[in-house]
C-alpha positions as CSV (number, residue, x, y, z in Angstrom):
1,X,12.9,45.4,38.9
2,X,10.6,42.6,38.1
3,X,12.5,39.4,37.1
4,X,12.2,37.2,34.2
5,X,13.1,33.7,33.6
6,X,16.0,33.3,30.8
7,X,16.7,30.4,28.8
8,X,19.5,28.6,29.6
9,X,21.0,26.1,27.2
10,X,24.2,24.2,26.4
11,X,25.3,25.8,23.2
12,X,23.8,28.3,21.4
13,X,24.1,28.9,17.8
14,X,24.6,32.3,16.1
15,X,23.8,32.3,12.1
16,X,23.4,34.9,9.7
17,X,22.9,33.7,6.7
18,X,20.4,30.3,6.1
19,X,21.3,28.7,2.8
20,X,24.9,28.7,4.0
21,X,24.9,27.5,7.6
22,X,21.2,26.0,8.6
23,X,21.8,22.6,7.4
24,X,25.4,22.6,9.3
25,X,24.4,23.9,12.5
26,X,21.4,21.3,12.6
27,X,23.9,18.6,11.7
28,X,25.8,20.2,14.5
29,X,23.2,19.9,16.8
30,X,21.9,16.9,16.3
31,X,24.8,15.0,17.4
32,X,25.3,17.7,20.5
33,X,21.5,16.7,21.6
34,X,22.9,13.3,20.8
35,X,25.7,13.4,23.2
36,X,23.1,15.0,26.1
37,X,23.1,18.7,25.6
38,X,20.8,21.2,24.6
39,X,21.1,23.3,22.2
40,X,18.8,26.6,20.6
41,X,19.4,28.8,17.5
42,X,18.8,32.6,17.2
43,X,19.3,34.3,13.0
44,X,20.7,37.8,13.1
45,X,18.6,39.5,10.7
46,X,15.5,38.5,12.6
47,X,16.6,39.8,15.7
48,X,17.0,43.0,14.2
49,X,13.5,44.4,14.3
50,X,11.9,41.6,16.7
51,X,13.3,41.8,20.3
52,X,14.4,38.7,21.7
53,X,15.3,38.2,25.3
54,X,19.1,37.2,25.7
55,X,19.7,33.5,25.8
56,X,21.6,32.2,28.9
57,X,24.3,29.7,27.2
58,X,27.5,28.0,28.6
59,X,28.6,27.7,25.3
60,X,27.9,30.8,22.7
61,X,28.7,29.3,18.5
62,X,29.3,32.3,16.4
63,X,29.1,32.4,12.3
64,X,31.9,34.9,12.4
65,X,34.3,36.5,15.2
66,X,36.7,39.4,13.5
67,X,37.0,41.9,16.1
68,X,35.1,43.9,19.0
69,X,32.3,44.9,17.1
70,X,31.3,41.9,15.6
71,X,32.0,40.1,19.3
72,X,30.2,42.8,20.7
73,X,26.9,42.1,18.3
74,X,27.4,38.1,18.9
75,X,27.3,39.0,22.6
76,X,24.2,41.8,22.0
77,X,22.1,37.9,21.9
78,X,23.8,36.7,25.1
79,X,22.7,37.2,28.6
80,X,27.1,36.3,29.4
81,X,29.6,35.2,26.8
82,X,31.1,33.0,29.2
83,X,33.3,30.4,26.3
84,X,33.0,31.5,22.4
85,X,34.0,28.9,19.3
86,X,33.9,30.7,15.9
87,X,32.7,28.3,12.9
88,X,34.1,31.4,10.7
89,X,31.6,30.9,7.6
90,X,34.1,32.8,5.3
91,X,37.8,31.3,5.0
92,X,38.5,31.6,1.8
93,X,38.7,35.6,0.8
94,X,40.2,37.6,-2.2
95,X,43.9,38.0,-2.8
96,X,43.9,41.8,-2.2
97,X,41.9,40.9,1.3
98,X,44.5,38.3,2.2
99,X,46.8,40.9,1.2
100,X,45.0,43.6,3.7
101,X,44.8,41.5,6.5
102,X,48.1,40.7,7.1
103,X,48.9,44.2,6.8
104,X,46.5,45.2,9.0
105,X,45.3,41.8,11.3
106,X,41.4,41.6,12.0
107,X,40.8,39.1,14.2
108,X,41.7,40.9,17.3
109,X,40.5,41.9,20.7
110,X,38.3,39.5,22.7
111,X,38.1,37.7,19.3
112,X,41.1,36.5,20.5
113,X,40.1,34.5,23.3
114,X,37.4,32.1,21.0
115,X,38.4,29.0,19.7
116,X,38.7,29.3,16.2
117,X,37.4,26.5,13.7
118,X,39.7,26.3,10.6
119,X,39.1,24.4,6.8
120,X,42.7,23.4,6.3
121,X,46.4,24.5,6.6
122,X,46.0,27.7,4.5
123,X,43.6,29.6,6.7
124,X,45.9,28.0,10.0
125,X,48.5,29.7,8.8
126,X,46.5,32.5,8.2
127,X,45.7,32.4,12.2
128,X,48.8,31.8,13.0
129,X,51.1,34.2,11.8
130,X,48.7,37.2,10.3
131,X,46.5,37.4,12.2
132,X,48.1,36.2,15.7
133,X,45.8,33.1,17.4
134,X,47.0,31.1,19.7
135,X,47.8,27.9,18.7
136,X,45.9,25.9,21.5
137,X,42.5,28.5,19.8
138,X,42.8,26.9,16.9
139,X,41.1,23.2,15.2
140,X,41.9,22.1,11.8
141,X,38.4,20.0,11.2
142,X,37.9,20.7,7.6
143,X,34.6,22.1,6.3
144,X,31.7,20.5,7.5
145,X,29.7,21.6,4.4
146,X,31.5,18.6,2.7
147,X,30.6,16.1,5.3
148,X,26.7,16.4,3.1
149,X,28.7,14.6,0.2
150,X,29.7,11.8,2.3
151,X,27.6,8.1,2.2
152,X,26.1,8.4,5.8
153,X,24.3,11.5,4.9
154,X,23.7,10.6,1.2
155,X,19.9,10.2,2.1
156,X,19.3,13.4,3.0
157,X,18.9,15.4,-0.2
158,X,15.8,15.8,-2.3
159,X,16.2,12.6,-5.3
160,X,15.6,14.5,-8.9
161,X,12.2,12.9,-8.8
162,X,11.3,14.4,-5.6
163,X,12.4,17.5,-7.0
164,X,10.8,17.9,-9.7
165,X,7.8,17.4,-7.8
166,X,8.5,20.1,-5.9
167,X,9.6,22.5,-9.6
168,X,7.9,21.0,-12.0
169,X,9.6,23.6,-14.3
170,X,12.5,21.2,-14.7
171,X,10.5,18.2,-15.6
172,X,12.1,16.4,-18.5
173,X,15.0,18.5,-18.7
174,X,18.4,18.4,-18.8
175,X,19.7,20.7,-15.8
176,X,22.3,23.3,-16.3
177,X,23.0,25.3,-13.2
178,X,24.6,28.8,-12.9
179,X,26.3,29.5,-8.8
180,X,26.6,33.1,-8.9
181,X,29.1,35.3,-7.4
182,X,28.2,38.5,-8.4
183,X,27.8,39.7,-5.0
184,X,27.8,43.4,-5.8
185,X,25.8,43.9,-8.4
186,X,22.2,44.5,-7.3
187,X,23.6,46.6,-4.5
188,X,22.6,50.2,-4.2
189,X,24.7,53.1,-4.4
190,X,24.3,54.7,-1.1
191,X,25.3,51.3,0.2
192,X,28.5,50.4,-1.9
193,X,30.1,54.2,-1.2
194,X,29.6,53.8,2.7
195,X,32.7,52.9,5.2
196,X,31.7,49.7,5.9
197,X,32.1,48.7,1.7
198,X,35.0,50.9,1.5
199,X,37.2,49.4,4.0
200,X,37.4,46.8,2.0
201,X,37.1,47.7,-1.8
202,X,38.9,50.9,-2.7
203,X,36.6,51.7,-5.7
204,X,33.3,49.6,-5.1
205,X,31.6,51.4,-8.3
206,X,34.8,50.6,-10.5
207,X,34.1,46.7,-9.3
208,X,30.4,46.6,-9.5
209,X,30.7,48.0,-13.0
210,X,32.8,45.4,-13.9
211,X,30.4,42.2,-12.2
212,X,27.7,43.8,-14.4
213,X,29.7,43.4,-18.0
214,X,31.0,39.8,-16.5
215,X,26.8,38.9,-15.6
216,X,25.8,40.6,-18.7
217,X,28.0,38.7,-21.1
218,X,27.7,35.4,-19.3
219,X,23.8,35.8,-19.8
220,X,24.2,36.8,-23.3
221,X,25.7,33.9,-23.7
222,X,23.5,31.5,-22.2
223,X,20.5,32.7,-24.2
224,X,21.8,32.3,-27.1
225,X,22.8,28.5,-26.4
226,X,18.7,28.3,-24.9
227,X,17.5,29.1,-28.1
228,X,18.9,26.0,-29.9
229,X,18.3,23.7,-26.8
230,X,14.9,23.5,-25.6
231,X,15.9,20.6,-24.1
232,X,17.8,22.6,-21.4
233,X,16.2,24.1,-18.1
234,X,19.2,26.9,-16.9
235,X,18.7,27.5,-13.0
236,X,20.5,30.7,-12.1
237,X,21.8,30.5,-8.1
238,X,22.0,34.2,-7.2
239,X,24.7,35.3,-4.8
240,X,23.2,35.7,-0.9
241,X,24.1,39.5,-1.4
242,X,22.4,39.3,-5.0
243,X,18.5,40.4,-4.6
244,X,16.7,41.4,-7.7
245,X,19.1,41.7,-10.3
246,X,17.5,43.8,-13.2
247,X,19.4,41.7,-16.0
248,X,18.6,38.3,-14.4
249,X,15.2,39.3,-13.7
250,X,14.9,40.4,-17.7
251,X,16.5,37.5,-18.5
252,X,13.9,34.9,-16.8
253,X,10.7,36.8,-18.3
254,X,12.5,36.5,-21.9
255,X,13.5,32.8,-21.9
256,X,11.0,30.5,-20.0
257,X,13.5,27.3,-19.8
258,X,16.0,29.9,-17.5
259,X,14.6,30.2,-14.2
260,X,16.0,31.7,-10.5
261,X,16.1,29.8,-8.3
262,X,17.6,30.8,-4.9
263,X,15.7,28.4,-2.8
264,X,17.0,24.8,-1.2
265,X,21.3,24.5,-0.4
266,X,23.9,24.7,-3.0
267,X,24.5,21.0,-2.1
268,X,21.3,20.2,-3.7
269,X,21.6,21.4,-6.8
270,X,25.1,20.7,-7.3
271,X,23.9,16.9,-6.8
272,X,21.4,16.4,-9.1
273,X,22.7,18.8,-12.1
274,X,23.4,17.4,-15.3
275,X,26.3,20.4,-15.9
276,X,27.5,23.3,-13.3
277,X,28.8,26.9,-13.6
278,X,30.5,28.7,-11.9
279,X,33.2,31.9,-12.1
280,X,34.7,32.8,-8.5
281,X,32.4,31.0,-6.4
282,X,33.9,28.8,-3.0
283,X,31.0,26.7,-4.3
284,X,33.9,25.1,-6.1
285,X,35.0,23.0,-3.3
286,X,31.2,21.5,-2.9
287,X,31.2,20.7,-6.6
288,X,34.7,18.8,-5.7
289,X,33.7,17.2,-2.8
290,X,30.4,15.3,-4.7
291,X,32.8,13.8,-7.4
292,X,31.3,16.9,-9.7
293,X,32.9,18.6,-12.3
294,X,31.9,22.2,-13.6
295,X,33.0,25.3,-16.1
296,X,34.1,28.1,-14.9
297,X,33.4,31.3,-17.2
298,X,35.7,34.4,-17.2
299,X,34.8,36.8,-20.1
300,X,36.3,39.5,-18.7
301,X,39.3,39.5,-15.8
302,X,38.4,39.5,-12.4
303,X,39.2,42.5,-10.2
304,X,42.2,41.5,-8.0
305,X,39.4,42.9,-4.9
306,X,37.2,39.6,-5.6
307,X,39.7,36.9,-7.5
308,X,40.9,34.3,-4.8
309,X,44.3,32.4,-4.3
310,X,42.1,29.4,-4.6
311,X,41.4,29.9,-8.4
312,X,44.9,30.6,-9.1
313,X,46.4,28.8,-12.7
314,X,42.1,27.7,-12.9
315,X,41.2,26.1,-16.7
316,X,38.5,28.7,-17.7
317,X,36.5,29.8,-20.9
318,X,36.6,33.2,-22.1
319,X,35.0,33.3,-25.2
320,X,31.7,32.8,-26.8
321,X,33.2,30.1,-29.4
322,X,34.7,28.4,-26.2
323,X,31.3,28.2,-24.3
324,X,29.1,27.5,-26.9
325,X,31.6,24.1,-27.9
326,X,31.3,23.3,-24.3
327,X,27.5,23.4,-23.9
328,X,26.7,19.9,-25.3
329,X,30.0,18.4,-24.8
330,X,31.4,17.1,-21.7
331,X,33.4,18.6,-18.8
332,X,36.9,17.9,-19.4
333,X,38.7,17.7,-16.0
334,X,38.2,19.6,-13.0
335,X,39.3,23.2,-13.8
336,X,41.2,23.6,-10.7
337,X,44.2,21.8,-9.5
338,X,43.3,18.8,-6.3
339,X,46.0,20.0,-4.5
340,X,45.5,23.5,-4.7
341,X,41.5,22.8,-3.1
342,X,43.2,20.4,-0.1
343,X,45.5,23.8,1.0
344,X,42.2,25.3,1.8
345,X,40.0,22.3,2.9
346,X,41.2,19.2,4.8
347,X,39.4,16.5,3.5
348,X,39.3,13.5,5.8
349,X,37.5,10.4,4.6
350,X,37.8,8.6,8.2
351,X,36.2,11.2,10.4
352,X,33.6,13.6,9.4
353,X,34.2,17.6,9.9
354,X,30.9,17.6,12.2
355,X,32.2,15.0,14.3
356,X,35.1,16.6,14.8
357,X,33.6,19.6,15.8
358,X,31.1,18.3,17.9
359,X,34.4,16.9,19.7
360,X,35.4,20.5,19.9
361,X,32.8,21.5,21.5
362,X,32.8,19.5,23.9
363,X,36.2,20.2,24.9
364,X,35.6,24.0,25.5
365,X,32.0,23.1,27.2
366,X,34.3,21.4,30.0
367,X,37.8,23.2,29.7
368,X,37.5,26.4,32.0
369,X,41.0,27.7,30.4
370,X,38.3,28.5,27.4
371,X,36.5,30.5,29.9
372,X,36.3,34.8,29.0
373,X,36.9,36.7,32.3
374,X,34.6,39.6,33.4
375,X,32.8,40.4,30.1
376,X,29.8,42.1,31.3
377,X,26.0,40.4,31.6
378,X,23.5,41.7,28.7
379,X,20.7,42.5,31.0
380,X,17.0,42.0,29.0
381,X,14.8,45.0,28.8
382,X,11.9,44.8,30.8
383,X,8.5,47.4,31.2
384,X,8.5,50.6,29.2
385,X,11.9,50.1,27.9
386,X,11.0,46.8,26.2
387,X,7.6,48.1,25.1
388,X,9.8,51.2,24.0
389,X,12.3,49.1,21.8
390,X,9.4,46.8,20.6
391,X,7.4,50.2,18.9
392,X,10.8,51.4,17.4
393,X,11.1,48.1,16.0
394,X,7.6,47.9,14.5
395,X,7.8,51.4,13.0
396,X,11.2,50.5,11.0
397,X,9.3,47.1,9.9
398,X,6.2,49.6,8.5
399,X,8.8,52.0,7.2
400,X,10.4,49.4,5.4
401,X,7.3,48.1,4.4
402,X,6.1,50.5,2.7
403,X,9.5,51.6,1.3
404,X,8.4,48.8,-1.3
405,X,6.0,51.2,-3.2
406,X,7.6,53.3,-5.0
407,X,5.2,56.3,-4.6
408,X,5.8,56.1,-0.9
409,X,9.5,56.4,-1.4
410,X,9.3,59.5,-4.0
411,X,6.8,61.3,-1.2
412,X,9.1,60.2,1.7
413,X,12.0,61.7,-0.1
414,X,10.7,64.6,-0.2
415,X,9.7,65.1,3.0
416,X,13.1,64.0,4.5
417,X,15.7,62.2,2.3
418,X,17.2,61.2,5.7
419,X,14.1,59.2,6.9
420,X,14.1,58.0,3.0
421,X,17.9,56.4,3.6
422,X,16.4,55.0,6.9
423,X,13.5,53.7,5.5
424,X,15.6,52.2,2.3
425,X,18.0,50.5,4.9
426,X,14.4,48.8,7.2
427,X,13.7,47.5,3.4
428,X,17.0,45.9,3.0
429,X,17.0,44.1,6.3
430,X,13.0,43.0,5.7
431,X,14.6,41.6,2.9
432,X,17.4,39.9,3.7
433,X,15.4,39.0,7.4
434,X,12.8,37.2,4.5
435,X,15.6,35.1,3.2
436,X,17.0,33.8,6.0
437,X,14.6,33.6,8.6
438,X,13.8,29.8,9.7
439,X,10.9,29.1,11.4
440,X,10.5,26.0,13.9
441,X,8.7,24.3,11.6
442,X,11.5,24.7,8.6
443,X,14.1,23.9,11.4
444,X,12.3,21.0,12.6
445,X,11.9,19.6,9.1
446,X,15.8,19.6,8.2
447,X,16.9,18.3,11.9
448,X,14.7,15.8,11.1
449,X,15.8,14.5,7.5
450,X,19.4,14.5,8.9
451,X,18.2,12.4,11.2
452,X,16.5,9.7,9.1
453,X,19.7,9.9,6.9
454,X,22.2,9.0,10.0
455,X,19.8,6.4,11.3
């Protein structure tokens, strides 16, 4: 068998999604190269239809570790997952989840065996007792997201005037900002009834119906304030999960001073916004974190599936009368209790979150007790089964492709509804690939601003 030459780095870092964690893992790895190592970057989605040789690393970074599976597709990008940490991108879930999961524990398996990075005491305790760490796996850090907010790195955003050089639509306008949780919306059907959804939501349909009144009302009402404040520019910040919402897409081509906006962090907009909505979104803790405050609208109840223990005994408005009185006064205080955001994010103002977890690192890079035994090698493919795997891949990337017309898709299901729910599925990951892809060049450009701002 002809042999190839692998890349071999330090640490290696896993992400899914690139709004949430691109600016954190570049933080990240700036002060690992910093400190000597080298480090690379491989996105999930993209590896899905363009086959990457496995990356050699002493030290694999994951965006999420819950079981066997999702070890198994962290390791499907690893020549040998010889040490593991877990950043764990999602820590703060819905009551009925927290509920499931210490009824049933998830992180288990060679999940086990990672060190496990954790926001504050309430997800430690999680660990601990639900879902059965060790204690010597787990780090309290806090959550590096919030180390963006602090004055070292307060040069690294966009100003408002370099902003709105970049969207001139908000150019003399007073900024209101939407952050979106409405997850479930936009997705399809097929999708929300299969096992993966179901697992965790026992009537998706039921709760999807219900995020559509919630969006639906919540727009309502902010088109009717638009109309008596031209003043205004309304950014709506879709959900990751939330791809062309039909209401939010109507709702753009009716008023031209509400716009979507999806593109640059949270962060960014929650710095430079004159006023900031929300209604279940862990955004909350950001907006707390920059010395923010925000609204949080609740026309109808939320499903116990998606409310969260975070925004338990939360100040929010639930009526028309309510919102409209808020729109042009000011924030009264922060809608959710301090305490109540420190049981799920330890906030130090000595040490940063990313120093700590750089410290981390380091640790399991030279501890062999962090060390997985006999987890087998993920050979590359090489000759006809590489060229085999790269053909498959490029026929899903046409499928879904042309999946976008929707004359195609009528003819295709036809043909064969089951090369229609193939081809609907390519389209999906094309789409979600588009969104969170990151070139060199993009990476390049934010490793580099971080950079400037730390200098």
């Amino acid at each position: 068998m002809k042999k190839c030459k692998l890349k071999k780095v330090d640490f290696l870092f896993v992400y899914e999604n690139k709004n949430r964690e691109l600016e954190n893992i570049c933080l990240l790895a700036h002060e690992l190269r910093k400190r000597g190592y080298s480090v690379s970057m491989i996105e999930t989605w993209h590896a899905i239809y363009h086959y990457q040789w496995p990356v050699d690393a002493k030290v694999v970074i994951a965006f999420a570790l819950y079981d066997d599976k999702t070890f198994n597709f962290i390791a499907s990008h690893v020549y040998k997952m010889r040490k593991v940490i877990n950043l764990q991108w999602e820590q703060v879930y819905p009551k009925k989840r927290e509920l499931n999961f210490v009824k049933n524990p998830q992180t288990g398996g060679m999940a086990q065996k990672a060190m496990h990075i954790s926001w504050g005491k309430n997800n430690l305790k999680y660990l601990l007792e639900s879902q059965g760490i060790p204690e010597d796996h787990i780090e309290i850090t806090g959550h590096m997201a919030l180390d963006f907010f602090r004055p070292e790195l307060s040069e690294y955003y966009m100003s408002r005037n370099e902003l709105t050089r970049k969207y001139p639509v908000i150019k003399g306008k007073r900024i209101y900002i939407f952050i979106s949780s409405f997850s479930m919306v936009a997705l399809p059907r097929e999708y929300l009834l299969s096992d993966v959804i179901k697992k965790t939501y026992k009537d998706p349909l039921l709760i999807q119906r219900m995020q559509i009144e919630s969006q639906g009302k919540i727009l309502e009402w902010i088109k009717k304030e638009l109309v008596n404040h031209p003043d205004i520019i309304y950014i709506y910040r879709p959900h990751p999960s939330e791809i062309n919402s039909i209401a939010v897409l109507r709702a753009a081509k009716e008023n031209p001073n509400f716009v979507i906006i999806q593109e640059e962090s949270v962060q960014q907009w929650i710095l430079i916004a004159d006023k900031i909505y929300t209604q279940n979104s862990t955004s909350i803790a950001q907006i707390y974190a920059a010395k923010k405050n925000c609204v949080i609208l609740r026309p109808y109840p939320i499903p116990e599936e998606l409310d969260m223990s975070l925004y338990d005994g939360c100040q929010a408005i639930s009526t028309f009368e309510e919102f409209k009185e808020d729109f042009v006064g000011k924030a009264k205080s922060f809608p959710i209790a301090p305490e109540k955001i420190e049981e799920y994010y330890s906030i130090d103002d000595a040490i940063p979150s990313y120093i700590k977890i750089c410290d981390i690192c380091e640790k399991i890079y030279k501890d062999d007790r962090f060390k997985i035994k006999n987890y087998p090698c993920q050979q590359p493919l090489l000759g006809g089964e590489r060229i085999r795997r790269i053909i498959i891949n490029k026929c899903h990337i046409l499928l879904g492709t042309l999946m976008r017309y929707s004359g195609f898709a009528c003819i295709i299901g036809k043909i064969s509804p089951k090369l229609k729910k193939r081809g609907e599925y390519a389209l999906q990951v094309l789409t979600i690939e588009k969104k969170n892809y990151s070139p060199q060049n993009e990476v390049h450009e934010v490793e580099k601003r971080i950079a400037k701002s730390l200098l």
